[in-house]
C-alpha positions in Angstrom: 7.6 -36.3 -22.1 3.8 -36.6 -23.6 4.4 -35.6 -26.9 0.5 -34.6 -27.1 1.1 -32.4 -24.4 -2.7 -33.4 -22.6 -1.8 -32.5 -19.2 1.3 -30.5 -17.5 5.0 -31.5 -17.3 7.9 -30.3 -15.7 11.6 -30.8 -17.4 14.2 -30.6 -15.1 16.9 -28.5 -15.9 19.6 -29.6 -13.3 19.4 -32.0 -10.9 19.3 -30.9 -7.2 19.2 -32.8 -3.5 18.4 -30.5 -0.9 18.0 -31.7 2.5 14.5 -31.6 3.8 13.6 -28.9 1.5 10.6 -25.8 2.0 8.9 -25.0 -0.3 7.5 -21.3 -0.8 5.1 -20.5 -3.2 4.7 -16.9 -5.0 1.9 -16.5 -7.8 0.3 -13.7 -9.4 -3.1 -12.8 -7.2 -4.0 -10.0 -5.9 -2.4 -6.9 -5.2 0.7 -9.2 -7.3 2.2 -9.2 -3.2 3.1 -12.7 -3.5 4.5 -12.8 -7.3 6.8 -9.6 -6.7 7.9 -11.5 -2.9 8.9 -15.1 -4.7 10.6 -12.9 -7.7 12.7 -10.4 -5.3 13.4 -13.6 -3.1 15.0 -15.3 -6.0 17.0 -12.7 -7.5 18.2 -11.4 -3.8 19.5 -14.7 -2.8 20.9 -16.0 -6.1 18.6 -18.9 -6.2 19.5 -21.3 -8.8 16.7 -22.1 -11.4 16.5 -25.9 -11.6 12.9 -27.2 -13.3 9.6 -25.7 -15.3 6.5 -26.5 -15.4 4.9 -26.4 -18.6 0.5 -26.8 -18.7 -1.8 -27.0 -21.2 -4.4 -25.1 -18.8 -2.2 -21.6 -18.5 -4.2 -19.5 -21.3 -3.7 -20.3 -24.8 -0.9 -16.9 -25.6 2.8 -16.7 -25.8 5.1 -13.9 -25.5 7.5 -13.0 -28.4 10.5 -11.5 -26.5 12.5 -8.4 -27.8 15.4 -11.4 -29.1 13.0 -12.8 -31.4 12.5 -16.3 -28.8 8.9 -17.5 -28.1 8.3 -18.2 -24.8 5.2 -19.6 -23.5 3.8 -19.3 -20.1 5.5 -21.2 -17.5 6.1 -21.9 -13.6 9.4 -21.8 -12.4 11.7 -23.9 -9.4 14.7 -22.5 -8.1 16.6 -24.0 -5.1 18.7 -22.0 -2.4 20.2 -23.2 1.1 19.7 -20.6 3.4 20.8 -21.0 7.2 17.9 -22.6 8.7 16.5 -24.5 5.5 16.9 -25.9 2.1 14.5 -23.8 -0.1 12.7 -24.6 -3.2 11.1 -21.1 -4.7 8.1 -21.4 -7.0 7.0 -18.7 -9.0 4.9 -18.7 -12.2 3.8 -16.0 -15.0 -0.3 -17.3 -14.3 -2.4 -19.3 -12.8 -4.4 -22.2 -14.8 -7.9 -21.1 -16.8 -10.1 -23.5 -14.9 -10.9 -25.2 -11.7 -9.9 -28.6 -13.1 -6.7 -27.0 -14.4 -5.8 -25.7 -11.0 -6.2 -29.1 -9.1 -4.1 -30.8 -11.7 -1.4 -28.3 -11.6 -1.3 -28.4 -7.8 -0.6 -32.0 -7.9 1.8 -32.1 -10.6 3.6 -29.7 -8.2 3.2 -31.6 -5.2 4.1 -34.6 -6.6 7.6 -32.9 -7.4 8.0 -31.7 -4.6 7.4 -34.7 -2.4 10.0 -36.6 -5.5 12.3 -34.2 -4.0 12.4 -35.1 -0.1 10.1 -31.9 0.7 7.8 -32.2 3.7 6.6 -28.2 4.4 4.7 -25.8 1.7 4.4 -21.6 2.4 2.0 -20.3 -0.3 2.2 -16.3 0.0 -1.1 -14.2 -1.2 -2.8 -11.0 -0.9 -5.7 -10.8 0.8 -7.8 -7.8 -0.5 -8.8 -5.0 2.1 -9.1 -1.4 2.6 -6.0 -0.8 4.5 -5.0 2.3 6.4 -2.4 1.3 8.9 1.2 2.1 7.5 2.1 -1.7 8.4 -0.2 -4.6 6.7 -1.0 -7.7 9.2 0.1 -11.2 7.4 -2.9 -13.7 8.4 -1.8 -17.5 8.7 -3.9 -20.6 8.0 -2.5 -23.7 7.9 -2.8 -27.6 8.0 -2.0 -28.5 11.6 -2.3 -26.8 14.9 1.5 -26.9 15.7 2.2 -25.4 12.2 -0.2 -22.6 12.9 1.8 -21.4 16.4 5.1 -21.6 14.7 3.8 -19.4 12.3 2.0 -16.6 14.8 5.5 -17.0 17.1 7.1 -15.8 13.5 4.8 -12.7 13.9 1.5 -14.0 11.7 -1.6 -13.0 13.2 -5.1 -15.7 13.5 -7.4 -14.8 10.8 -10.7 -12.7 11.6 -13.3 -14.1 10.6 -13.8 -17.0 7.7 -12.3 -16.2 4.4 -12.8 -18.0 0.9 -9.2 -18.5 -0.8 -9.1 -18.9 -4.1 -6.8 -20.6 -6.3 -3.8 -22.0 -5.9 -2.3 -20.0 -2.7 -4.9 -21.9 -0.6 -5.0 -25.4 -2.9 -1.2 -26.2 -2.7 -0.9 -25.9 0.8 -4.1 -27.3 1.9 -4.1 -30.4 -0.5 -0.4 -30.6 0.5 -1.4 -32.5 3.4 -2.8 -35.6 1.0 1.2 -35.9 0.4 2.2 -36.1 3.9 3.5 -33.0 4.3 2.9 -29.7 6.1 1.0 -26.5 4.5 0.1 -22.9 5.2 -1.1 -19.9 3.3 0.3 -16.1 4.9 -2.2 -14.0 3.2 -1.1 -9.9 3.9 -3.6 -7.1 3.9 -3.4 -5.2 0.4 -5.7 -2.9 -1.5 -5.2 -4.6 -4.2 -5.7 -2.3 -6.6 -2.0 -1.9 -7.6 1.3 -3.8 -7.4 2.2 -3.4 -3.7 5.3 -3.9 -2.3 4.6 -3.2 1.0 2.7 -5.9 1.2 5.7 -8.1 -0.7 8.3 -6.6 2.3 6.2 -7.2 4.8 5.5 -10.6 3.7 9.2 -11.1 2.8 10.1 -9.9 6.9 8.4 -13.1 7.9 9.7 -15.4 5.4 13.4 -14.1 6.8 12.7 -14.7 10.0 11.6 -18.4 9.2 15.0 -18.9 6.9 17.4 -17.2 9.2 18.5 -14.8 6.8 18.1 -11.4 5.6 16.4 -10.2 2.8 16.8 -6.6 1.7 13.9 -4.9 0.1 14.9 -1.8 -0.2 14.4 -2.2 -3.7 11.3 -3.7 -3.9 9.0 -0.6 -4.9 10.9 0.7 -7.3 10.6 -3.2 -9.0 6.4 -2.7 -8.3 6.2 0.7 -10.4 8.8 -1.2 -13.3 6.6 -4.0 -13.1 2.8 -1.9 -13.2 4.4 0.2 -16.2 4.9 -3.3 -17.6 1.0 -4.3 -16.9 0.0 -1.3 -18.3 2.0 -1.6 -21.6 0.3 -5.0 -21.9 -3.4 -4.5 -21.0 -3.3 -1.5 -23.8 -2.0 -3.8 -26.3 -5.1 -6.2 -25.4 -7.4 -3.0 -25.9 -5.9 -3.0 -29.2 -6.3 -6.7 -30.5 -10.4 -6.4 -28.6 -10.8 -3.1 -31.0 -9.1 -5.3 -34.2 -11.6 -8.2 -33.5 -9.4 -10.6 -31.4 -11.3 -12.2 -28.3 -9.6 -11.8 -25.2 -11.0 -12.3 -21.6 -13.3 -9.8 -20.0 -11.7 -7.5 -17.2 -12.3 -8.9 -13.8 -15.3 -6.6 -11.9 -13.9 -4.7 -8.7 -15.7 -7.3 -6.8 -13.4 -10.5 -7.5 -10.8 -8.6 -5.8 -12.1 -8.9 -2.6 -11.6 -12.5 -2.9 -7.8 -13.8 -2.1 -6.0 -15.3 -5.0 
């Protein structure tokens, strides 16, 4: 451990061995598709929590639970064997402050990852659209050619047209290939105004198809309007401190939303 805690770290909680393990990657972004389909993934299949990664570039707050505990912001591994594959699950409460913070968290968890025999990475992200059709598309980019078919015989579509992914849905996968392994980033259409789960089960159908297992989300909505209510409760509290004179960062504008995160 640095005890000057300079850059991030990750204290393992139990030691694991999986066999050839996945890794699948769910991050708040928007339209919070991918956060709610890594969270609803973990608790559906029991998936054992086994490390956390602790950063000096998540923001600079804690969260002082109802028990009294402080608990600073963190990203979580968990590890489940599913039929097809050994899964590691990473999901976190935020995503670093800065550019350089993101790239040095992306290889703290890469590095981790490839300690732990992995050779594939599945980052899951909104992707920011006016959508109308009852079912969203998921769009796949990835690092090889061969990983890309595998993906649309799974029932992801070829993107449109060029699209700017920001953060670290399209940095894990895509710097992923620097450690030998495969990456892709399933990005599904979302307003992304609101915490969809639509877009989290449709994103979810895919991910089952690729594990060999089902995953119920029948659920899943009414965890979205549990988890909005809970976003809500927070960014009034914010209003609060800004009114009291503590500095807090300024709203995102509509127009970062149509950017993939």
């Amino acid at each position: 451990m640095n005890p000057r805690f300079l850059e991030s770290m990750i204290r393992v909680k139990k030691s694991v061995k999986p066999k050839n393990p996945i890794l699948i990657m769910g991050l708040p972004g928007v339209g919070f598709v991918s956060k709610l389909a890594a969270d609803h993934l973990i608790k559906t299949s029991q998936a054992e929590h086994f490390a956390t990664l602790y950063s000096p570039n998540f923001p600079n707050q804690v969260i002082a639970m109802k028990n009294g505990a402080l608990r600073p912001f963190s990203m979580r591994f968990y590890y489940k064997k599913f039929k097809k594959r050994d899964v590691v699950i990473l999901k976190g409460d935020v995503q670093p402050l800065t550019v350089e913070g993101q790239y040095e968290v992306t290889g703290k968890i890469l590095e981790f990852f490839q300690r732990l025999g992995g050779s594939e990475v599945v980052a899951m992200a909104g992707y920011a659209l006016n959508r109308t059709k009852e079912k969203p598309d998921v769009f796949c980019s990835a690092t090889s050619k061969s990983y890309l078919e595998y993906f649309y015989k799974l029932g992801a579509k070829p993107n449109q047209a060029v699209i700017p992914i920001v953060g670290m849905a399209g940095l894990v996968p895509a710097i992923s290939r620097l450690y030998h392994m495969r990456g892709t980033c399933l990005l599904v259409e979302t307003p992304g105004q609101a915490i969809d789960a639509t877009g989290a089960s449709v994103l979810l159908d895919l991910i089952s198809k690729m594990l060999g297992d089902r995953i119920d989300t029948k659920t899943l909505r009414g965890k979205a309007e549990k988890a909005e209510h809970f976003l809500k409760k927070i960014e009034l509290q914010a209003r609060k401190e800004e009114q009291a004179g503590f500095a807090i960062p300024e709203t995102p504008k509509k127009d970062v939303l149509s950017y993939i995160h």
